[in-house]
mmCIF entry with sequence, helices, sheets and N, C-alpha, C, O atoms, coordinates in Angstrom:
data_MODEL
# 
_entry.id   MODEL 
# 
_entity.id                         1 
_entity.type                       polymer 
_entity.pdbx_number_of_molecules   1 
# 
_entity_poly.entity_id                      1 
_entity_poly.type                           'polypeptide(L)' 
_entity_poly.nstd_linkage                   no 
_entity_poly.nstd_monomer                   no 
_entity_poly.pdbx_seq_one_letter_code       
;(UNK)(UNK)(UNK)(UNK)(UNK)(UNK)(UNK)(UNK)(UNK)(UNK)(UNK)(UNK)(UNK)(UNK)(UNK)(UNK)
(UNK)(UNK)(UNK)(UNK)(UNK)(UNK)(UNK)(UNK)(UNK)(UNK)(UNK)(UNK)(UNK)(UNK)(UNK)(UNK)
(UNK)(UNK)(UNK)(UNK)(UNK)(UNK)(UNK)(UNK)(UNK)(UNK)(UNK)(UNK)(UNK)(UNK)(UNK)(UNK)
(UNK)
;
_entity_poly.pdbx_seq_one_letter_code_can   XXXXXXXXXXXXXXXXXXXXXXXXXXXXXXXXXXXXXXXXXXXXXXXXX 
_entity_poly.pdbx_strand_id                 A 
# 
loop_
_entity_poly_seq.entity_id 
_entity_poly_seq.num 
_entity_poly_seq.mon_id 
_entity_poly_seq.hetero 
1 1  UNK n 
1 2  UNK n 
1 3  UNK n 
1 4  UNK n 
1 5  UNK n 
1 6  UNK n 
1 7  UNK n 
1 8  UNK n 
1 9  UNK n 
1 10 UNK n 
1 11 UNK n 
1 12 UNK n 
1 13 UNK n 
1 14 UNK n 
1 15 UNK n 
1 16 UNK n 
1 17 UNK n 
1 18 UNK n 
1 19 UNK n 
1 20 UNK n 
1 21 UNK n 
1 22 UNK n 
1 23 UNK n 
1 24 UNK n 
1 25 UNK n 
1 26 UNK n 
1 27 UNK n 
1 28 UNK n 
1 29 UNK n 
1 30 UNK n 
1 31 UNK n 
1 32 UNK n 
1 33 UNK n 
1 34 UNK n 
1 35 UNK n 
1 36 UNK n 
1 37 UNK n 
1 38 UNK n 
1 39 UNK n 
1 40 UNK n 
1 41 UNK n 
1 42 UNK n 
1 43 UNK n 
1 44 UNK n 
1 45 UNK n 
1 46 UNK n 
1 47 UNK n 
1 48 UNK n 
1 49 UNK n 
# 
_struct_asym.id          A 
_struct_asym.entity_id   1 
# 
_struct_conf.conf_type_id            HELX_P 
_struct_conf.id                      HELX_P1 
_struct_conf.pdbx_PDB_helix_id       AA1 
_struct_conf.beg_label_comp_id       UNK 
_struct_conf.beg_label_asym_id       A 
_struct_conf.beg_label_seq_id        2 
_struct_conf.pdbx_beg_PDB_ins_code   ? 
_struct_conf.end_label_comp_id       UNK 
_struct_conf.end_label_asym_id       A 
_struct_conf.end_label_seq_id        36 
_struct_conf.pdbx_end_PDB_ins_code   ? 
_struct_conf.beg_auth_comp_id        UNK 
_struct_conf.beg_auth_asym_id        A 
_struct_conf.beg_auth_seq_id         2 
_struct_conf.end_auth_comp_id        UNK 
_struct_conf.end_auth_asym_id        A 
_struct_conf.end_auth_seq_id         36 
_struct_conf.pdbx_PDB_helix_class    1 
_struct_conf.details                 ? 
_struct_conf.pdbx_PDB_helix_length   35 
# 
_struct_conf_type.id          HELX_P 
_struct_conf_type.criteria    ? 
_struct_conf_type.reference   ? 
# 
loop_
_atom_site.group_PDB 
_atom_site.id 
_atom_site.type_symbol 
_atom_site.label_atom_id 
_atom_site.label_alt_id 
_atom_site.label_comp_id 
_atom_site.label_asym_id 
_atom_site.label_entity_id 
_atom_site.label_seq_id 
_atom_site.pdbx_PDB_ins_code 
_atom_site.Cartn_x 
_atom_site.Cartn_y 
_atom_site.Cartn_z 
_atom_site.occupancy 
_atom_site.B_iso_or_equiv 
_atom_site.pdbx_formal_charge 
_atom_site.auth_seq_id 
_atom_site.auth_comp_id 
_atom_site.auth_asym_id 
_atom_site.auth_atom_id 
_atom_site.pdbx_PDB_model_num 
ATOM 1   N N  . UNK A 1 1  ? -0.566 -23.912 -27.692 1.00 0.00 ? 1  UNK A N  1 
ATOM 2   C CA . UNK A 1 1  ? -1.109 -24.229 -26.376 1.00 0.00 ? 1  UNK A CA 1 
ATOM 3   C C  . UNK A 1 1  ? -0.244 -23.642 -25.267 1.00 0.00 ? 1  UNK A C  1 
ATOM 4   O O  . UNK A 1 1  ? -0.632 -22.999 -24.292 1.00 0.00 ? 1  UNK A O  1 
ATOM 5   N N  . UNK A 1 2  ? 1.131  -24.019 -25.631 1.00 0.00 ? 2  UNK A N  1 
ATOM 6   C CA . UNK A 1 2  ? 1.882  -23.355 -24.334 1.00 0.00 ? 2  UNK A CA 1 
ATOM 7   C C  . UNK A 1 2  ? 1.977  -21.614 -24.298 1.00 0.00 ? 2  UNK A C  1 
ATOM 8   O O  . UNK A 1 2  ? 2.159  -20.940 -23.284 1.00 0.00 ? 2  UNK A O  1 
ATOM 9   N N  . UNK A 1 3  ? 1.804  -21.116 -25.664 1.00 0.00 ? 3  UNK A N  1 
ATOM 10  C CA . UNK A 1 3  ? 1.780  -19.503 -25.176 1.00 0.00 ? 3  UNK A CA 1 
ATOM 11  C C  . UNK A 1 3  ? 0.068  -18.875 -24.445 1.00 0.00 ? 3  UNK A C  1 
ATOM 12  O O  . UNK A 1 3  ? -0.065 -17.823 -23.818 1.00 0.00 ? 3  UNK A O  1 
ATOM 13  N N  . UNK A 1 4  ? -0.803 -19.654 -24.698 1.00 0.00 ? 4  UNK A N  1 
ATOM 14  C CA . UNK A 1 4  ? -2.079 -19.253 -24.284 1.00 0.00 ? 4  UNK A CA 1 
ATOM 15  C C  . UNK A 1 4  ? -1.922 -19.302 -22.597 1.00 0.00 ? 4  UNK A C  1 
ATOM 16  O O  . UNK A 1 4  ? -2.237 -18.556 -21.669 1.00 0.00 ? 4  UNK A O  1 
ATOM 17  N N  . UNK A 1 5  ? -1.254 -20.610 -22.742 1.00 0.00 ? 5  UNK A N  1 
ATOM 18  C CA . UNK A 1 5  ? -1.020 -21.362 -20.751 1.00 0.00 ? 5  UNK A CA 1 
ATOM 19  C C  . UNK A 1 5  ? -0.107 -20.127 -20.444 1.00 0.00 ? 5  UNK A C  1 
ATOM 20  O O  . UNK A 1 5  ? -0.598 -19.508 -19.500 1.00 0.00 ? 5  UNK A O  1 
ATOM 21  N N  . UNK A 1 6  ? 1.136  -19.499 -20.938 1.00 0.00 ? 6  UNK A N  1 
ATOM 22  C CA . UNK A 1 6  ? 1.702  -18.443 -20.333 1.00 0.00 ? 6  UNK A CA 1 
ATOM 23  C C  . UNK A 1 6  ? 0.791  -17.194 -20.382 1.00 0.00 ? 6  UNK A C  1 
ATOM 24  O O  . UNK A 1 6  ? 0.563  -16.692 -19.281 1.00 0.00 ? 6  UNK A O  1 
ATOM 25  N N  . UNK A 1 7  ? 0.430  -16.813 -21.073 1.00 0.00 ? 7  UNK A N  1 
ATOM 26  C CA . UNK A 1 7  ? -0.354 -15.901 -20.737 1.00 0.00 ? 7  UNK A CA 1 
ATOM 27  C C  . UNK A 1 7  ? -1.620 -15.800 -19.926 1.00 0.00 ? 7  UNK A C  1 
ATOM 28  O O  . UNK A 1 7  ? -2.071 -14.681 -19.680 1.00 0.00 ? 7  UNK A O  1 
ATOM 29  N N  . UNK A 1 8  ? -2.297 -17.008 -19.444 1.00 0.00 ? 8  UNK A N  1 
ATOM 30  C CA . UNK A 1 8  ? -3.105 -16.733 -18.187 1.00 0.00 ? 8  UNK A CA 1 
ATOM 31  C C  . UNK A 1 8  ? -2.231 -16.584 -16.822 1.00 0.00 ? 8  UNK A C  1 
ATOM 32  O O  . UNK A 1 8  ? -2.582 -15.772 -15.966 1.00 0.00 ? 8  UNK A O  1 
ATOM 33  N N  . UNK A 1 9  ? -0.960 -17.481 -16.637 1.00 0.00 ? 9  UNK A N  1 
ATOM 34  C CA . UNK A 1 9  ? 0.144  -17.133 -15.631 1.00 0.00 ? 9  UNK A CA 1 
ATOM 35  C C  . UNK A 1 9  ? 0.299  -15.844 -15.413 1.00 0.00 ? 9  UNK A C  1 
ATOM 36  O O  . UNK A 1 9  ? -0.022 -15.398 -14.311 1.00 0.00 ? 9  UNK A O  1 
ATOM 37  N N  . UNK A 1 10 ? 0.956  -14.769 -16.678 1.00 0.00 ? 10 UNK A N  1 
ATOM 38  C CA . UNK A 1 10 ? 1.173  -13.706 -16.765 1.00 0.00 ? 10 UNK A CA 1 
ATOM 39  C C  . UNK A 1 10 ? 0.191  -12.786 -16.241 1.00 0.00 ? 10 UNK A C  1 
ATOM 40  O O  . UNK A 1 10 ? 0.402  -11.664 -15.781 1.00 0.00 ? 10 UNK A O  1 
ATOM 41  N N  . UNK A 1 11 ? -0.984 -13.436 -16.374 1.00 0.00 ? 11 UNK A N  1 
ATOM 42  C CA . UNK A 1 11 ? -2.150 -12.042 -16.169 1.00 0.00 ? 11 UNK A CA 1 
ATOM 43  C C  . UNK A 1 11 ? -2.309 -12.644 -14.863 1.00 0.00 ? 11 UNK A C  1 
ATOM 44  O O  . UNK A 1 11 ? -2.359 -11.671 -14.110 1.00 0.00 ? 11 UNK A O  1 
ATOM 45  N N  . UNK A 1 12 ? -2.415 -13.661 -14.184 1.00 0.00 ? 12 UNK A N  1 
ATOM 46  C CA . UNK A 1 12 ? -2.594 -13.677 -12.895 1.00 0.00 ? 12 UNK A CA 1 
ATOM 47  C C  . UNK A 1 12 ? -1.553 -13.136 -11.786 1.00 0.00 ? 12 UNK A C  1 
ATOM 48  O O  . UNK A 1 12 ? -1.693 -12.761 -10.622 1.00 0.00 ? 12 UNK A O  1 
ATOM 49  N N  . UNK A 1 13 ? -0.100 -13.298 -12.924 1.00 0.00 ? 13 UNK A N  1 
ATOM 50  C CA . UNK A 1 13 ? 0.828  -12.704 -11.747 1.00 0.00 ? 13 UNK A CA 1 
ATOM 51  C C  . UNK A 1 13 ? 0.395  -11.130 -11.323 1.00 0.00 ? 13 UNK A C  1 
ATOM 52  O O  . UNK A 1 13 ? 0.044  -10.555 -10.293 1.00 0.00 ? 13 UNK A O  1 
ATOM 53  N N  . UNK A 1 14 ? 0.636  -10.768 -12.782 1.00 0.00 ? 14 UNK A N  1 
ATOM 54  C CA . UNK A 1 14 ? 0.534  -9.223  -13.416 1.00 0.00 ? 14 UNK A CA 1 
ATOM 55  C C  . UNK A 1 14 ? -1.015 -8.855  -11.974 1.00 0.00 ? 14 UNK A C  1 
ATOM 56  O O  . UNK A 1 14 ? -0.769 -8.204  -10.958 1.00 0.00 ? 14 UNK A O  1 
ATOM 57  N N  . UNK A 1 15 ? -2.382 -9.419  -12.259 1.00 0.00 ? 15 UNK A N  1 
ATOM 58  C CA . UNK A 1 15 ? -3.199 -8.863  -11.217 1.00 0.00 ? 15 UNK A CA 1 
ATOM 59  C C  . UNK A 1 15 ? -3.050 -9.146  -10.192 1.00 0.00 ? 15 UNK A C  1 
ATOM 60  O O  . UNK A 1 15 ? -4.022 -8.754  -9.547  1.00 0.00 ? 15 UNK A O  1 
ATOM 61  N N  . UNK A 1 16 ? -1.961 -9.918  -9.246  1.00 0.00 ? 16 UNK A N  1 
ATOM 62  C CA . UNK A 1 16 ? -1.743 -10.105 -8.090  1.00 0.00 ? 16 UNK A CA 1 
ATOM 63  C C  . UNK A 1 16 ? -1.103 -8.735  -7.927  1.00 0.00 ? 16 UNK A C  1 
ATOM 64  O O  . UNK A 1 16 ? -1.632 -7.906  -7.187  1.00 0.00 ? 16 UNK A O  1 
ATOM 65  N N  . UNK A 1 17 ? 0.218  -8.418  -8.712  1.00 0.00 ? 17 UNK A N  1 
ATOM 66  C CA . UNK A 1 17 ? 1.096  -7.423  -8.102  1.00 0.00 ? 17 UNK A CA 1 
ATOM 67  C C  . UNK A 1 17 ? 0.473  -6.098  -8.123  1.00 0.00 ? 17 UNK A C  1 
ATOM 68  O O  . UNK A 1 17 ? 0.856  -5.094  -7.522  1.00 0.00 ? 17 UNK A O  1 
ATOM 69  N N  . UNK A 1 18 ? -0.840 -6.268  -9.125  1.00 0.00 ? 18 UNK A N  1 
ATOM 70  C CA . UNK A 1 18 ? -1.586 -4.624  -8.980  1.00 0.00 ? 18 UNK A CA 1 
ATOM 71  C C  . UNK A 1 18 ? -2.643 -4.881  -7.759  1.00 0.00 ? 18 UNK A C  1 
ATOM 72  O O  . UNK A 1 18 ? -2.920 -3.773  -7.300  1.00 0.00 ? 18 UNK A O  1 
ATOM 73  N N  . UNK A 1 19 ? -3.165 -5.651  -7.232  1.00 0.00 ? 19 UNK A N  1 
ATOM 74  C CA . UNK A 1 19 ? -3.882 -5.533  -6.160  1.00 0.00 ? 19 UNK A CA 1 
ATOM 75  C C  . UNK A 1 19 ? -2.621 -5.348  -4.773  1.00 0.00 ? 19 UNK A C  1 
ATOM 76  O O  . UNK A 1 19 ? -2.868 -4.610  -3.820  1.00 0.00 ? 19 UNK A O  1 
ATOM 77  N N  . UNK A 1 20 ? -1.636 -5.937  -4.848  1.00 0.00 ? 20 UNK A N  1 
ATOM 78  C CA . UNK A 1 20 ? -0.873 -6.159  -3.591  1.00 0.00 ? 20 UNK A CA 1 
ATOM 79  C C  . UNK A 1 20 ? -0.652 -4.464  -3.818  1.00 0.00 ? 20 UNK A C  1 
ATOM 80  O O  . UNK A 1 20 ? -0.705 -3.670  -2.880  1.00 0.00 ? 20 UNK A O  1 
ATOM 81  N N  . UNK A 1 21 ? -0.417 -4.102  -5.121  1.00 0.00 ? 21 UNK A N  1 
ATOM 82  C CA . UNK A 1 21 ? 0.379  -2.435  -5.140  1.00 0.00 ? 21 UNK A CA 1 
ATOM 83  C C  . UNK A 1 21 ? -0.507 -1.368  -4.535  1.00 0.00 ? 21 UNK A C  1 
ATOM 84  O O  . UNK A 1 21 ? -0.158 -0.457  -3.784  1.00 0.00 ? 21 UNK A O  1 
ATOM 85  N N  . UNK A 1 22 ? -2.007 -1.708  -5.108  1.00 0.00 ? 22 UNK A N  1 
ATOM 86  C CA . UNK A 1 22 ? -3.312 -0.930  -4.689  1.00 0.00 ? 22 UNK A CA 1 
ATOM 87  C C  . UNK A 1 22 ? -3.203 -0.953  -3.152  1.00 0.00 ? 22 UNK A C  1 
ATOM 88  O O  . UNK A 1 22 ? -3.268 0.201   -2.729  1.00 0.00 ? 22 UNK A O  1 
ATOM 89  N N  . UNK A 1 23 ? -3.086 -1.697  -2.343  1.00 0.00 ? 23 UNK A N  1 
ATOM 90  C CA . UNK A 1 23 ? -3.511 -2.129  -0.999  1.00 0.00 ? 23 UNK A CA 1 
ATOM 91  C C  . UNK A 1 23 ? -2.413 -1.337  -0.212  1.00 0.00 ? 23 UNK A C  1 
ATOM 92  O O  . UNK A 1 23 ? -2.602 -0.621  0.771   1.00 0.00 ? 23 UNK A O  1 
ATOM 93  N N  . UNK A 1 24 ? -1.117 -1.634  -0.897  1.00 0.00 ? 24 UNK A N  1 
ATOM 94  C CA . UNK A 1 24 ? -0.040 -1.185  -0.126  1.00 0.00 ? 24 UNK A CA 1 
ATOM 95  C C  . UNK A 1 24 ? -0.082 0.347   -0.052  1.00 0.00 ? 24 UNK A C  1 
ATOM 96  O O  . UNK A 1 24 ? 0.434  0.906   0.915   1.00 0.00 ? 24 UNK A O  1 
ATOM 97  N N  . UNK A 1 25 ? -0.894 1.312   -1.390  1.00 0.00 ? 25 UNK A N  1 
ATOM 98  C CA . UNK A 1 25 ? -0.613 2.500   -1.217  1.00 0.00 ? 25 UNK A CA 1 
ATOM 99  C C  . UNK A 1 25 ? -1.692 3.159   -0.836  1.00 0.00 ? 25 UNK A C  1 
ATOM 100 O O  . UNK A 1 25 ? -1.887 4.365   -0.992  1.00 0.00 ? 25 UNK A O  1 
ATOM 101 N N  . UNK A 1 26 ? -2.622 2.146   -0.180  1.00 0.00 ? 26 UNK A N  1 
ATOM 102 C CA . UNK A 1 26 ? -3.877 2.494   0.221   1.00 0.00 ? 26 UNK A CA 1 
ATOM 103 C C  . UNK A 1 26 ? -3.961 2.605   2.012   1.00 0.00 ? 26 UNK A C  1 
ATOM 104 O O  . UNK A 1 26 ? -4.586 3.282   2.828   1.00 0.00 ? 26 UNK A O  1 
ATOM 105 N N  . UNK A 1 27 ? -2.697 1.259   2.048   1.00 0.00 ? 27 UNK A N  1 
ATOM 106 C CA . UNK A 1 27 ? -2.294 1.547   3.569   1.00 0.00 ? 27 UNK A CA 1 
ATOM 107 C C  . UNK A 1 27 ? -1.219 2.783   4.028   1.00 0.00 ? 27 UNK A C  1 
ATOM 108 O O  . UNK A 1 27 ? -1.248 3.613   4.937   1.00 0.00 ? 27 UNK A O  1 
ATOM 109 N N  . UNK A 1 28 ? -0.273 2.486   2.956   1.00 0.00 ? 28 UNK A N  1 
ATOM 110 C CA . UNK A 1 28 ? 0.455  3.995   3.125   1.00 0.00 ? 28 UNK A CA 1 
ATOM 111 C C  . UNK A 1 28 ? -0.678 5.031   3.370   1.00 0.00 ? 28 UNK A C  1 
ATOM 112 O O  . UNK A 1 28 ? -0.536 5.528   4.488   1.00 0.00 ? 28 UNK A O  1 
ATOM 113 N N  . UNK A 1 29 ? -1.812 5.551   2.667   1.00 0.00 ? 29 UNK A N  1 
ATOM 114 C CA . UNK A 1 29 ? -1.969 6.534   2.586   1.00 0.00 ? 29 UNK A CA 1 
ATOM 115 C C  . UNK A 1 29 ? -2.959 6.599   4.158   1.00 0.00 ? 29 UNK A C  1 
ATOM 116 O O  . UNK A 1 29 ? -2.551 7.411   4.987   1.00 0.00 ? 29 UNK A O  1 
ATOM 117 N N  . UNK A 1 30 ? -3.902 5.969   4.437   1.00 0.00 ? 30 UNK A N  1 
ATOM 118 C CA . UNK A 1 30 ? -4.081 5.838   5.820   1.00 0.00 ? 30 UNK A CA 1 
ATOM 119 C C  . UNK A 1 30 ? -3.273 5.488   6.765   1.00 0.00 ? 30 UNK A C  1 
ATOM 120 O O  . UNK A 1 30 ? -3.657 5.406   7.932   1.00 0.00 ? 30 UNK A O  1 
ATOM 121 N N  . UNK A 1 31 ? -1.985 5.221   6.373   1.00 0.00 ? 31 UNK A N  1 
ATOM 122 C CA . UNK A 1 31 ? -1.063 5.403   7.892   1.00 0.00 ? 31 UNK A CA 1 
ATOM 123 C C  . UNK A 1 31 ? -0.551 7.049   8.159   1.00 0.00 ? 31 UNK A C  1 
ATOM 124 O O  . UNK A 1 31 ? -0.417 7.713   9.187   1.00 0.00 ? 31 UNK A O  1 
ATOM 125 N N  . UNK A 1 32 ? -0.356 7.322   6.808   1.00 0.00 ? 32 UNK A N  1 
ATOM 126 C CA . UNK A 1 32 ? -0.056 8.778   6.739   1.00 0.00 ? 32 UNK A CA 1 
ATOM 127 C C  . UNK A 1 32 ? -0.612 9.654   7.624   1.00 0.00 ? 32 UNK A C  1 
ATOM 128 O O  . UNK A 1 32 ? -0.136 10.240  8.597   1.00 0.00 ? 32 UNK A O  1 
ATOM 129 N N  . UNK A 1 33 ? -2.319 9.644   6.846   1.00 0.00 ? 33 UNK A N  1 
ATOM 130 C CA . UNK A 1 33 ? -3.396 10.125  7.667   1.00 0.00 ? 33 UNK A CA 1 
ATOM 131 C C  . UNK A 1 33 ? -3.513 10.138  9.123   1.00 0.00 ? 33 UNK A C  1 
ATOM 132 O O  . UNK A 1 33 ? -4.030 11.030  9.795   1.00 0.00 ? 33 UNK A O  1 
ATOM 133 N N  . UNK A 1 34 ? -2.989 9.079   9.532   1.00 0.00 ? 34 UNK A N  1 
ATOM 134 C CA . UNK A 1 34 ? -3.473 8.807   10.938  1.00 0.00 ? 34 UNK A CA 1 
ATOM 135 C C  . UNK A 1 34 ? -2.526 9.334   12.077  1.00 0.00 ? 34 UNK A C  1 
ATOM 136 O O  . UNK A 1 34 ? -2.705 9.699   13.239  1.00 0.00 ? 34 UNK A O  1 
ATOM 137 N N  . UNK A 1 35 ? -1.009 9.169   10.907  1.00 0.00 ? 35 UNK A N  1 
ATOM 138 C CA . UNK A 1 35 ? -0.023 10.174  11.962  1.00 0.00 ? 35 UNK A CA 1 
ATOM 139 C C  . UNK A 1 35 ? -0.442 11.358  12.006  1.00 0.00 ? 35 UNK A C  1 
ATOM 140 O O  . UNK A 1 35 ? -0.504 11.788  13.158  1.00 0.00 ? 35 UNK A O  1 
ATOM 141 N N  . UNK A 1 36 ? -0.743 12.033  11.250  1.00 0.00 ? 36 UNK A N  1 
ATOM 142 C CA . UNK A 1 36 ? -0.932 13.557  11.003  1.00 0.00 ? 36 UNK A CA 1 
ATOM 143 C C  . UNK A 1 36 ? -1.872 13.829  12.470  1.00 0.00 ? 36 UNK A C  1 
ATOM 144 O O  . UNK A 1 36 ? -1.634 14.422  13.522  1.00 0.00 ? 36 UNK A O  1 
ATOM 145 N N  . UNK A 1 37 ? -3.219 12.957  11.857  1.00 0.00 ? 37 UNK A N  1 
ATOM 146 C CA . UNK A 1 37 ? -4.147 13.396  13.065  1.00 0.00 ? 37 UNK A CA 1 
ATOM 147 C C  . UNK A 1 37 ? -3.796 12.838  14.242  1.00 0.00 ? 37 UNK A C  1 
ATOM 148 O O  . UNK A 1 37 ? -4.706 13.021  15.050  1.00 0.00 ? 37 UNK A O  1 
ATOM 149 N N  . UNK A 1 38 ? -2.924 12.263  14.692  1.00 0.00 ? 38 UNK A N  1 
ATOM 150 C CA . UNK A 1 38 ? -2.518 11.499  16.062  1.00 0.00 ? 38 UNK A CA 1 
ATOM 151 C C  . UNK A 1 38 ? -1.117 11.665  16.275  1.00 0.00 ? 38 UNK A C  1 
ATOM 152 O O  . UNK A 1 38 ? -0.651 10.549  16.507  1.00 0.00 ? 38 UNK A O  1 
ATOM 153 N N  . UNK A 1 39 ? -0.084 12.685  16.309  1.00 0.00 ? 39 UNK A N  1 
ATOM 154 C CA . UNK A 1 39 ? 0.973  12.608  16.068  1.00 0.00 ? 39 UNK A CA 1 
ATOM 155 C C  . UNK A 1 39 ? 1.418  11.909  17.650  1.00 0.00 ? 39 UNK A C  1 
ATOM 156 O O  . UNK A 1 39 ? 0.915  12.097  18.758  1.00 0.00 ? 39 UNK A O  1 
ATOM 157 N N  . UNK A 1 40 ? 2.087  11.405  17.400  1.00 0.00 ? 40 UNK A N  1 
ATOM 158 C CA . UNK A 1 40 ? 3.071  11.012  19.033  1.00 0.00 ? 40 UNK A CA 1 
ATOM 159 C C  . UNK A 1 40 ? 4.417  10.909  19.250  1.00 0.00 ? 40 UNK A C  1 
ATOM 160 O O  . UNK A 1 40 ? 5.187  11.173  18.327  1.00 0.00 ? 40 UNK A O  1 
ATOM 161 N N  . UNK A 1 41 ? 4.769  10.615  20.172  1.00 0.00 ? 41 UNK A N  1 
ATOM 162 C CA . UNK A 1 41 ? 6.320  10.911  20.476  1.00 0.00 ? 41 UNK A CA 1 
ATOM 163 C C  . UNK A 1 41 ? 6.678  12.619  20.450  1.00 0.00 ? 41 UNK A C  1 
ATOM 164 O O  . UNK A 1 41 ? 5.994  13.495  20.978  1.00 0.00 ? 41 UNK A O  1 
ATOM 165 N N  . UNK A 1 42 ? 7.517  12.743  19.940  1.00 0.00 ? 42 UNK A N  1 
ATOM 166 C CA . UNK A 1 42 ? 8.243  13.977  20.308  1.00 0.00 ? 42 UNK A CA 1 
ATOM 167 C C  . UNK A 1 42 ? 7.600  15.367  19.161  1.00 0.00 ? 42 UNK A C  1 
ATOM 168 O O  . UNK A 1 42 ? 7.977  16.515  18.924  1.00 0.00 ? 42 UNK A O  1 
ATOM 169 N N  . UNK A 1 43 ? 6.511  14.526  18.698  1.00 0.00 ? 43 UNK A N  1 
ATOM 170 C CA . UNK A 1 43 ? 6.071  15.549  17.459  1.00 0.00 ? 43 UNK A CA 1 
ATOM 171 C C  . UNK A 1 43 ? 4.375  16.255  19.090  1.00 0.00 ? 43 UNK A C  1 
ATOM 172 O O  . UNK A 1 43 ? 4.325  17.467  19.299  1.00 0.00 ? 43 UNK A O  1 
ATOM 173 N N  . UNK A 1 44 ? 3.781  15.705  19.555  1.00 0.00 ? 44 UNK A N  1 
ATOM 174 C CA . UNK A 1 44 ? 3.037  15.691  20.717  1.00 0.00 ? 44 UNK A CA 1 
ATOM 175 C C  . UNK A 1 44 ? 3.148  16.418  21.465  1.00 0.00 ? 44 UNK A C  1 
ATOM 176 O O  . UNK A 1 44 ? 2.261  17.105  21.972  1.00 0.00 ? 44 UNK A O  1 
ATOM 177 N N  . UNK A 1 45 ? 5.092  16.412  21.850  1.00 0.00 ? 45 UNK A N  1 
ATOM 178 C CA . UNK A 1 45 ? 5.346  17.295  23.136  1.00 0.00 ? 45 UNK A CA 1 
ATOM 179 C C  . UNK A 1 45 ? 5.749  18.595  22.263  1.00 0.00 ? 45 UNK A C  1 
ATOM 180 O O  . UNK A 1 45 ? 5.325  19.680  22.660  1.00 0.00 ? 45 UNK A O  1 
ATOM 181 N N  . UNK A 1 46 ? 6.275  18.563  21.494  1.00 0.00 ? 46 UNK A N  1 
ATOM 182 C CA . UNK A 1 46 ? 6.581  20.166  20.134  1.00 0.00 ? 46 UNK A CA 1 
ATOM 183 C C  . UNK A 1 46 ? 5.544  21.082  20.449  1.00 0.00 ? 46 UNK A C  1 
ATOM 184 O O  . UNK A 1 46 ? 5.655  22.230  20.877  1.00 0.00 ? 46 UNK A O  1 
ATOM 185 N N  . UNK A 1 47 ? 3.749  19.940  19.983  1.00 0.00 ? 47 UNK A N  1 
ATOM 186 C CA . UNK A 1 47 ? 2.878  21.024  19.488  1.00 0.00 ? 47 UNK A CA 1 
ATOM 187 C C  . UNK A 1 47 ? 2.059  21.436  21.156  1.00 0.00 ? 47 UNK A C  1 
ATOM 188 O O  . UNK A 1 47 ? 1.263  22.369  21.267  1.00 0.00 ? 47 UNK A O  1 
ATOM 189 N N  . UNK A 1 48 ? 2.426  20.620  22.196  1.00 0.00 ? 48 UNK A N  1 
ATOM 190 C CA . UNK A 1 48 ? 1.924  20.561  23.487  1.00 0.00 ? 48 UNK A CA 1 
ATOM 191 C C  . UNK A 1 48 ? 2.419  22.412  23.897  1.00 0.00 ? 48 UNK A C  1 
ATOM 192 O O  . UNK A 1 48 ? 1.605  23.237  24.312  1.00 0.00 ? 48 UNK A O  1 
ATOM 193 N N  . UNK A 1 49 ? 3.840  22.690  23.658  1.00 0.00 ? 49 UNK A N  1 
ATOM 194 C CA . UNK A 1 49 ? 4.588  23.206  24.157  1.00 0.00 ? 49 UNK A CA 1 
ATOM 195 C C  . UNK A 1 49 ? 4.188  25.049  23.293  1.00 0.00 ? 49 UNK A C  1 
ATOM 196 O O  . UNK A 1 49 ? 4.863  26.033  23.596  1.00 0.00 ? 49 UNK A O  1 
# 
């Protein structure tokens, strides 16, 4: 009984940390994006110039 009870723990941790991982490199990758197309600060005045 107690290894069945650890192993639903395990798989719930286990699919928390792959959705939190999915999300995180999903925001990385649209923050990326968004500098590129919007650069600001001193990357702005570079390509201004």
């Amino acid at each position: 009984m107690i290894g069945y009870v650890w192993h639903i723990w395990i798989g719930v941790a286990l699919t928390a940390v792959a959705l939190l991982t999915c999300i995180g490199v999903l925001g990385y990758y649209m923050f990326s994006v968004q500098r590129q197309k919007y650069p600001g600060g001193k990357q702005r005045r570079h390509q201004d110039l």
